[in-house]
N, C-alpha and C positions, 0 to 999 in steps of 0.2 A: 684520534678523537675529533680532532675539528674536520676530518672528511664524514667523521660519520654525522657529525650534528650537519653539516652541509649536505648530505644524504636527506637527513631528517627532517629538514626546513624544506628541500626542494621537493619531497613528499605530500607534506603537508602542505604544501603551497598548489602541489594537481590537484590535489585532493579537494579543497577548497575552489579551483578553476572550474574543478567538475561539476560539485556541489552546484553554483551559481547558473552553471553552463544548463546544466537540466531545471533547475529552478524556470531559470527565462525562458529556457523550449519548451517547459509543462505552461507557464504563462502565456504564452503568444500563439499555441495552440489551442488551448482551450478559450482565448480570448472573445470571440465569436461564439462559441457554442453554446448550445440551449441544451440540449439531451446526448446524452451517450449511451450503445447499449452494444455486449457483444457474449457470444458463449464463453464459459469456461468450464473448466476441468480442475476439480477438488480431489487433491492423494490427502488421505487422513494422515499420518501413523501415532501408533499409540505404541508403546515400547514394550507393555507386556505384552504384545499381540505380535504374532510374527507377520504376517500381510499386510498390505498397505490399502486402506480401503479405497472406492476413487466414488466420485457421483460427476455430474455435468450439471449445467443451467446458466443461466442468462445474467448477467449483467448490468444495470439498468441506472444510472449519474444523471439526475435531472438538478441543473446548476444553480436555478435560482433557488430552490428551498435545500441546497446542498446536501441530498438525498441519496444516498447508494442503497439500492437493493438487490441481494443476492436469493433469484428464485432458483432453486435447488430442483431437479425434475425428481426429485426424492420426496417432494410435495413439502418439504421443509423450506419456510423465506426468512433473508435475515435483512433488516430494515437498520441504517446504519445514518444517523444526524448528527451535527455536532452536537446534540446534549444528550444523545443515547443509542442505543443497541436495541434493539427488539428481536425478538424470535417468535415463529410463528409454527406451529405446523401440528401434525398428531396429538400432540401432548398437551395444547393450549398453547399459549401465547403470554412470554416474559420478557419485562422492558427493565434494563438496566437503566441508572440514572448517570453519565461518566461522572457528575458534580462530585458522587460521592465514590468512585472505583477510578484510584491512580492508575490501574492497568486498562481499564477502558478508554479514561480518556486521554492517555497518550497513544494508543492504537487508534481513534479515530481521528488527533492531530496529525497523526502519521499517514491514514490512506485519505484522509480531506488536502492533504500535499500532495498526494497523487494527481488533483483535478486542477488545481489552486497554482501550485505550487511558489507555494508559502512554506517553507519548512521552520523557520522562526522555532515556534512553539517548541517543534522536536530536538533544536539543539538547546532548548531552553532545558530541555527534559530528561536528556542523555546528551550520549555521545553519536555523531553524525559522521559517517567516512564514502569517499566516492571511489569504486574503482571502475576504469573505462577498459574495456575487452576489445574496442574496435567500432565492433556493432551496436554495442549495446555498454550501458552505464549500471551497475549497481552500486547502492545508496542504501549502508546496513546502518538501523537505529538500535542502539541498545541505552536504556531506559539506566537511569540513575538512582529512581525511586525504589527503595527494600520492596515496597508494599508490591509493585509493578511487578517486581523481579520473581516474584514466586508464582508469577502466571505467563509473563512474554521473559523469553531469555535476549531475544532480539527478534527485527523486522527486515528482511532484504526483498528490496525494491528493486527487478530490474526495468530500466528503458531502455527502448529502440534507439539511438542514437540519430535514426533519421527522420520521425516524427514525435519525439518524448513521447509515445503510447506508452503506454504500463503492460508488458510482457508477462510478466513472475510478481507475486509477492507468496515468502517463506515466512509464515509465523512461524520463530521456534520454541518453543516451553522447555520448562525443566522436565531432565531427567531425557532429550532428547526425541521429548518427543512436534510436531510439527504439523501446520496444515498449510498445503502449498497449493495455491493457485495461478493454475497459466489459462492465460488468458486469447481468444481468437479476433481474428480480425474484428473491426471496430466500426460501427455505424453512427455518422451521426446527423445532429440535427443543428441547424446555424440558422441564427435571430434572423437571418434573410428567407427563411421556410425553403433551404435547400437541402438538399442530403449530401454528405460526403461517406467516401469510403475507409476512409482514417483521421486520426487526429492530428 
């Protein structure tokens, strides 16, 4: 018993090295930076559906109004602030408010930690675990709140381990179903009006 809580403590103790370790490389990289922007690649699935849908589009983290837009080449955008969600596209255009949706807005504490890396709120929220692969860091949030839980099941966030870039993030909902996006190289733009080619 006392090898395995010694297992358990020295667990929890990466776990928390890692946490901090990406925290500070998502801080010290984004520290300098004005704009971010890079393709991705969106798999839907929906569980009664046997295929897995995918679409592409861009990226786009402007830091100081802490902005993420996801333009869809599906001609669908989703416009993502700390106090909301918008959607835009065919259908018209609908803004969530997170004030009032515990599942919104610990999904935007959780990818506004992507840029920030501030995760505070998220272990305020749920439960936070780091696992390191080598290359790369995953950092899965799974939400505390009932009301959360019946629309994100968890959040897994991977990093690059050599530039804290955001790689992967797996939304997964009940009932197993998920939207995952991977994410490509990275452009940015640094308060000195230079370009880099990563974060």
């Amino acid at each position: 018993m006392a090898a395995a809580l010694l297992l358990t403590a020295a667990t929890a103790a990466a776990q928390t090295g890692a946490e901090d370790r990406v925290a500070r490389g998502i801080a010290a990289a984004h520290a300098d930076m004005s704009e971010l922007s890079c393709p991705y690649t969106l798999e839907r699935k929906v569980k009664m559906l046997a295929d897995v849908a995918t679409e592409s589009g861009t990226l786009t983290y402007v830091k100081a109004t802490r902005t993420l837009t996801l333009a869809s080449s599906a001609a669908d955008t989703t416009i993502m602030t700390p106090q909301a969600i918008t959607t835009a596209g065919a259908r018209g255009r609908n803004t969530t408010d997170a004030r009032r949706n515990a599942a919104m807005r610990q999904m935007l504490d959780v990818v506004g930690a992507c840029f920030t890396g501030n995760f505070a709120p998220a272990r305020q929220a749920g439960t936070l675990t780091a696992t390191d692969s080598g290359a790369t860091t995953t950092m899965t949030f799974t939400p505390k709140d009932k009301r959360a839980l019946r629309h994100i099941s968890s959040i897994e966030l991977t990093f690059g381990n050599d530039d804290y870039g955001l790689r992967q993030m797996t939304v997964w909902q009940p009932g197993g179903n998920f939207l995952r996006y991977t994410f490509g190289r990275k452009k940015t733009t640094r308060r000195a009006n230079r370009a880099g080619g990563g974060i």
